[in-house]
Structure formats: C-alpha cells, structure tokens
PANUKE-438188 format. One line per 4 residues: number of its first residue (from 1); their letters; for each residue x, y, z of C-alpha. Coordinates in steps of 0.2 Angstrom, whole numbers. Layout:
N
NUM	A	X,Y,Z | ...
***
This chain:
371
1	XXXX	5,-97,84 | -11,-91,90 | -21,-78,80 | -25,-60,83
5	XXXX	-34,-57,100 | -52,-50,102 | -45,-32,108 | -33,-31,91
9	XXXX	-48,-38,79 | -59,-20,89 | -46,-9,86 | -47,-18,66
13	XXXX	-64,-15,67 | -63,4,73 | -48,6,61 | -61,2,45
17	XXXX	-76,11,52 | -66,27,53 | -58,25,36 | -76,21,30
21	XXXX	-83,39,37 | -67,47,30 | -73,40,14 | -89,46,15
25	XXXX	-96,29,16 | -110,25,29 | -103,5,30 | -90,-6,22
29	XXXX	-94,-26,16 | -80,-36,17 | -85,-52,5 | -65,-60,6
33	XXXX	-61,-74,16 | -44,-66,19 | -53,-48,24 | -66,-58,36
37	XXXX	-54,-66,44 | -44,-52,47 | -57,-43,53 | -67,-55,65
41	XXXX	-51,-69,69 | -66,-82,58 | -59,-92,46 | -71,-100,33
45	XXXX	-74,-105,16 | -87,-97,6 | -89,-108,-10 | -105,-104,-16
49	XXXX	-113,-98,3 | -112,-80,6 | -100,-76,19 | -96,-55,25
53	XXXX	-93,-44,37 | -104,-25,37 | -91,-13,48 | -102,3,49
57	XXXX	-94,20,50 | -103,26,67 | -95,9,75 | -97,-9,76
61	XXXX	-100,-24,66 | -110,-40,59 | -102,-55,54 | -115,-66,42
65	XXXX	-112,-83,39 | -120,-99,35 | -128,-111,48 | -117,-124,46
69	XXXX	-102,-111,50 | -112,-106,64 | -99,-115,78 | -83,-109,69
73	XXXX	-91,-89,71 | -95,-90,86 | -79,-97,93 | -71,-83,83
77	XXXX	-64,-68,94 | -72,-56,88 | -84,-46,94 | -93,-42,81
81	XXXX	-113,-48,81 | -114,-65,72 | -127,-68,62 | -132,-85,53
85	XXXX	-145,-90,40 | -152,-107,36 | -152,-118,17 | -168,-108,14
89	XXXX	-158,-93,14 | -146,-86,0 | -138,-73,16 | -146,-60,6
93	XXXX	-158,-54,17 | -147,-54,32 | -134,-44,23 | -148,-31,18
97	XXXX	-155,-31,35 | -138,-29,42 | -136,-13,31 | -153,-6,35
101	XXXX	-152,12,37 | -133,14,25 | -134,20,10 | -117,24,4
105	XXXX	-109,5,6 | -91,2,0 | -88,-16,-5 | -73,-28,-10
109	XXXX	-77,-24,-31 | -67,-39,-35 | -74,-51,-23 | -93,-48,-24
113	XXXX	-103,-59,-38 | -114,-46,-49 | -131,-53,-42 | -127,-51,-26
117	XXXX	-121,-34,-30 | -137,-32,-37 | -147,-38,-25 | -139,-23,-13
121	XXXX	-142,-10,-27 | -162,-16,-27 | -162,-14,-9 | -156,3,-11
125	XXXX	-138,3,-6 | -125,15,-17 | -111,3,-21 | -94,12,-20
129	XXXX	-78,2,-22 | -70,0,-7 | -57,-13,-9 | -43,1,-8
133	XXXX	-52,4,7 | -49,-10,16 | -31,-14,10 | -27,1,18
137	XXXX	-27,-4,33 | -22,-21,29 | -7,-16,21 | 4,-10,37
141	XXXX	6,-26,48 | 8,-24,65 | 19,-34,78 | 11,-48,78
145	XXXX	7,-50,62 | 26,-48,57 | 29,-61,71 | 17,-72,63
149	XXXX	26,-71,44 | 41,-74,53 | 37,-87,62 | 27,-96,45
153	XXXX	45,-92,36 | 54,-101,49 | 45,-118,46 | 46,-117,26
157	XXXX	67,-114,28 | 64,-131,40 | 56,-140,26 | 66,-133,14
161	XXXX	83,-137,22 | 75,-154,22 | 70,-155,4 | 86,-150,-3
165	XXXX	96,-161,10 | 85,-177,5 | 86,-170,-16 | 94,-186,-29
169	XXXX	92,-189,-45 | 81,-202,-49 | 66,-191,-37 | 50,-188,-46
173	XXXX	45,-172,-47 | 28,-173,-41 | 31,-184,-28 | 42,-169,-20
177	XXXX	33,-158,-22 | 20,-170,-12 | 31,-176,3 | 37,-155,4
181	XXXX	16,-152,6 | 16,-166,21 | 30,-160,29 | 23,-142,30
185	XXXX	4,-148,36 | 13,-159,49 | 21,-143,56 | 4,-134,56
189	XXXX	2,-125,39 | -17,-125,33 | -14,-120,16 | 2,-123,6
193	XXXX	10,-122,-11 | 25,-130,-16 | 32,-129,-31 | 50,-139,-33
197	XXXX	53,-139,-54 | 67,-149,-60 | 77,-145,-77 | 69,-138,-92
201	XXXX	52,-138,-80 | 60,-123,-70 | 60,-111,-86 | 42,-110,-82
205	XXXX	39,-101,-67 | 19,-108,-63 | 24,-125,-73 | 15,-139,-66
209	XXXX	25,-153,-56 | 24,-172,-68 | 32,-188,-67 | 48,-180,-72
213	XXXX	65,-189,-64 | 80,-178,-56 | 92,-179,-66 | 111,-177,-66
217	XXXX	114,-160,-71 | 97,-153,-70 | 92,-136,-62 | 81,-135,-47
221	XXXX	71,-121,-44 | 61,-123,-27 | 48,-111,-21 | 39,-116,-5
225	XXXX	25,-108,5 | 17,-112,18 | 1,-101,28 | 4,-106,48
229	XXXX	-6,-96,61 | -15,-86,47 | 0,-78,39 | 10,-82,24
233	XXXX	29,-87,23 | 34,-88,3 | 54,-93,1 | 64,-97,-17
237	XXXX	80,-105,-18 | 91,-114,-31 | 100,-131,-34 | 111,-139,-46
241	XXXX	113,-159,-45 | 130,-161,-47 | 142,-146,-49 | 133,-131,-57
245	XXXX	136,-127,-79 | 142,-110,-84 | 124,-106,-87 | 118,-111,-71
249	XXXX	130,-103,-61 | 131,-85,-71 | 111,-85,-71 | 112,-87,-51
253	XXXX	127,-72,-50 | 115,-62,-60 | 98,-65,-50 | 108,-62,-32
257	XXXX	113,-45,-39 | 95,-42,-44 | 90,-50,-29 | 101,-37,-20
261	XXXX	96,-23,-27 | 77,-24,-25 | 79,-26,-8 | 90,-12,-7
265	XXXX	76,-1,-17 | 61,-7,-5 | 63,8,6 | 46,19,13
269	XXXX	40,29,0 | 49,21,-13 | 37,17,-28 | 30,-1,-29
273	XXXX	37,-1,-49 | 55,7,-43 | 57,-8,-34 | 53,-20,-51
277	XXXX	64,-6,-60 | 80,-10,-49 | 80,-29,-53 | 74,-27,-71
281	XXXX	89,-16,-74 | 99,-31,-69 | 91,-45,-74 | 88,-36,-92
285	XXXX	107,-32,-96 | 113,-50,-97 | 98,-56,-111 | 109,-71,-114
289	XXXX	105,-78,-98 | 86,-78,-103 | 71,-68,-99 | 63,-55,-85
293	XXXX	44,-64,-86 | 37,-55,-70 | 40,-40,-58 | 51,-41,-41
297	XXXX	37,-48,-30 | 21,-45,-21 | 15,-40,-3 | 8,-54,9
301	XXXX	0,-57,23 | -16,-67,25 | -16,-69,8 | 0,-74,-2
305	XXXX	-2,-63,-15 | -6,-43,-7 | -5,-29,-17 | 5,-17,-20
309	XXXX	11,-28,-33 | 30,-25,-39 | 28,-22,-58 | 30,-9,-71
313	XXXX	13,0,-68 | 14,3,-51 | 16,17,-45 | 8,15,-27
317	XXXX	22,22,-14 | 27,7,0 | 23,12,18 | 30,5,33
321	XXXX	25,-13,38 | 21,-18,23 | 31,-35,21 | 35,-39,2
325	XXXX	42,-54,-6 | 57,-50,-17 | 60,-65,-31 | 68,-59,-47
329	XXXX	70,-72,-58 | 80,-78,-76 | 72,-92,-87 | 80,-100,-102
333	XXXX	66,-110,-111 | 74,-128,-112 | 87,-125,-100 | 80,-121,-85
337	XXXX	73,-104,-70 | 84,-96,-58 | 75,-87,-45 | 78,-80,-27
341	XXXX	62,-73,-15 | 61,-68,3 | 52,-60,13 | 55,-40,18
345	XXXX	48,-29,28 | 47,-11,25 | 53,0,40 | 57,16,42
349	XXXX	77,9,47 | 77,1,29 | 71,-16,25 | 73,-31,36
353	XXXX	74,-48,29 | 59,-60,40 | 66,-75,33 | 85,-82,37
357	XXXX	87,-98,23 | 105,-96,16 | 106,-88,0 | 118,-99,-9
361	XXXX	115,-111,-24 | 114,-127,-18 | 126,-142,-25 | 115,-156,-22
365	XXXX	122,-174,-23 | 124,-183,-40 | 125,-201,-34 | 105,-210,-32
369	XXX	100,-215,-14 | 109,-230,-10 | 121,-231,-21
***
C-alpha cells in the first residue's frame, strides 16, 4: 500500500501547529523516527545522526536530516522545507537555526538525548514536554491509516495460516521463527517480529526462540507481526501438536473468555486500565491455570507498541480510532503460554476487529514430515 499523500501529511502538520498554540508552545520537535515519518511521509534511521521535524505553531515545517538521507527527504511527500547538514555537522545548528525566534518549544522527552536537550536550552529554547502533544493527534487514526493496519493484518493471518499449516514436530524453533520472518519481507513488511515459542518456551512471553525441537505434545504460542506500508499488524494464536491436555485446553477456554471480554470493554471513553480490568478478572479467577504477567494490550500504529497502554495504572480514557491490540494471556512456568491478540479499533458503534485469523486452538499434526 502506498503511504499517506502530501495533502494528508499538511493537514498532519496543521493538526500539530495548532495543538502546539493551544498549548502555549511557539513550536514542537519531533525526534522519533515513528513521529517524522508520520508527519513528513520520511522514513529514516537515526542511529547516532540527528534526525527531526520543528512544526511551528503559526504554520509550517522543517524537516532536518543528515546528507546521506538527503535523497530519501526529498523524495518524501511532504511539504515541509527539508534541510540537510554534512559529517562536519552534529544537525545542532540546523535544529537551532530552524527554531530561531521560538522560545517555548515542546519536544518528544523520551526520545531526545540530554546534550542535545541542552544544547536547545543554551540556545535559549524553554523545553516543555510535548510527547502527549504529539500523540494526540497520533492517536485517532484516520481511514487510511485503518486501511493500512488492516491491510498489514491480512499478510500476517497469510503467513500465519502458512506457519501453523507447515508446523511438525521435529521443527526447530528458531529456524520458524526465521522462515515466518522471510515469508513476511517477501510480502512487503520492512520490519517484523516473529515470535513462535514451542512447549515450556511459551510460558515466557518475550522468551527468546533456540534450537529447541517441536515436540509431540508441546504448546505453541505464535505471535507474528509484521509493519507493511508503515503501519503495524500484531496477531497471537495457539496450537497444540497432537490433541490438546486438560491444561492446554482449559487455559485456552479461559483466555477466549478474557479475550472476549476485553474487547467487549474497549468502548469510547472507556478507561485504558477498565479494559486490563475486564480480562484480569478472568484470567485471575482460575489461578491454577497460571499467571496474569501483563495488561490487555497496547495501541498501534506506526509503531507497534502506541500508548495508551492497557494496564493497571491507566487511566487515560480511549477515543475513537484508536486501534488496540487485545492479547490476554495464562503462563504455567514449565508448561507452557496461552495467548490470544487482535487488533480493534475503537468506534463510536463499539469495537471492530481489523484482523479475521480464526480464533480456534490449532491441533497441529503429530506425525514428522515424511513420515
């Protein structure tokens, strides 16, 4: 799919300089990758090279970037000025001469270095955090964006259908994971994060993928995502090699309920921590199953993980177009994790599901390849 056009990343632009003057600010910086390439259609990678974009509040906007980008800006969409700096710069003096004249600047607090951050101070700029700032407008997709999830969830259920249709024991679990990453770039994903755990593995819900072996009986807990077109797709679904144990199967009845009743609670102007609530109260009152480790999801969108977060302590309220990933899970420390996630939007008709992989635990075939 192709990315947002030059009039949407304007009326992004607009959007930002008049939250900015609402705020009191005379300009925003935007130091993420995921922020500048919302805001200008540019996709880079900063590393150590200062990459931002200064959105003033009266109106338009610089994009700063190193030489070596300089082709990638100005083949962006956006018309935003684009400025570059050679190796002899740090992109300090560019930023600072972009900001001449603002003295009340909001900036992304957790994505600009502290001597950079100080560097704008001895120039004379106020720093305000202004991360919230920018998220607020981030938050609320619009059609396209939505269109773009959609279309990112519909290549993971394709590899996904794939990987589970191709699962016998004897796989190694790395090397899944690898062939599910090769399947997704050669569908157009420029980033991606498989991550298929088999057995005991799956009890860890960011374990690392090894030289393990499918085996008969094992669990299978695959979460697959994939960002296509600049938008993320994030999907979890469950296996069994070889007809599902008592655990297995209870622990997946119990997440489906969870499952289920998240996404009934992601409503507009529902609280972020309601939504957690509503699978906690599931998942915690079967304890002999295993353990609640983390809350009902996250937002997404250019970035995989968005806030507002779906934990305990938040109390920010959802607004229509967010899109959430729902995912409650159980994990049994030498057994095995059961985990469901898709990805919701929030509407003001109720939540709509983006992504259409069958829900059911898969029975995946018990005899090796070949046999």
């Amino acid at each position: 799919m192709s990315g947002p056009s030059s009039g949407a990343l304007d009326r992004r632009v607009r959007a930002l300089g008049e939250l900015a003057a609402d705020a009191g600010l005379d300009a925003v910086v935007a130091t993420k990758d995921a922020s500048i390439a919302y805001l200008t259609g540019f996709s880079g990678m900063q590393l150590e090279r200062l990459m931002a974009v200064v959105v003033r509040a009266g109106g338009g906007a610089t994009l700063i970037v190193p030489e070596l980008d300089r082709v990638g800006a100005a083949n962006a969409p956006t018309s935003a000025e684009v400025v570059t700096y050679t190796a002899a710069s740090n992109g300090l003096p560019e930023l600072v001469a972009a900001l001449r004249g603002a003295r009340r600047v909001g900036i992304e607090e957790d994505a600009l270095p502290h001597g950079r951050a100080l560097a704008l101070i001895d120039a004379g700029a106020q720093l305000v955090p202004g991360a919230a700032t920018v998220m607020a407008l981030r938050v609320a997709k619009d059609a396209d964006e939505v269109a773009a999830i959609r279309h990112a969830c519909a290549v993971v259920t394709e590899v996904m259908e794939e990987a589970f249709a191709t699962l016998r024991p004897g796989a190694i679990e790395h090397e899944v994971n690898a062939l599910v990453e090769y399947r997704l770039r050669a569908r157009g994903a420029t980033a991606t994060h498989p991550l298929i755990l088999f057995g005991a593995h799956a009890a860890q819900p960011h374990g690392e993928p090894d030289g393990r072996a499918l085996q008969v009986g094992d669990v299978v807990c695959a979460d697959v995502s994939a960002q296509i077109g600049g938008y993320w797709g994030d999907l979890t679904r469950c296996g069994s090699v070889g007809e599902p144990d008592a655990w297995t199967s209870e622990a997946w009845r119990v997440v489906r309920d969870a499952y289920d009743a998240a996404i009934g609670a992601a409503q507009v102007g529902a609280l972020a921590r309601d939504v957690d609530a509503a699978q906690r109260a599931v998942i915690t009152s079967a304890p002999h199953l295993g353990d609640c480790v983390h809350g009902a999801g996250h937002a997404l969108g250019i970035d995989i993980h968005e806030p507002p977060f779906l934990v305990p302590s938040s109390a920010e309220a959802l607004r229509a177009g967010t899109v959430l990933t729902i995912e409650p899970g159980i994990y049994r420390t030498g057994q095995g994790g059961i985990r469901l996630e898709d990805d919701v939007l929030v509407s003001p008709d109720g939540p709509v599901l983006l992504s259409h992989l069958p829900l059911e635990l898969r029975v995946i075939n018990d005899e090796r390849s070949g046999s």
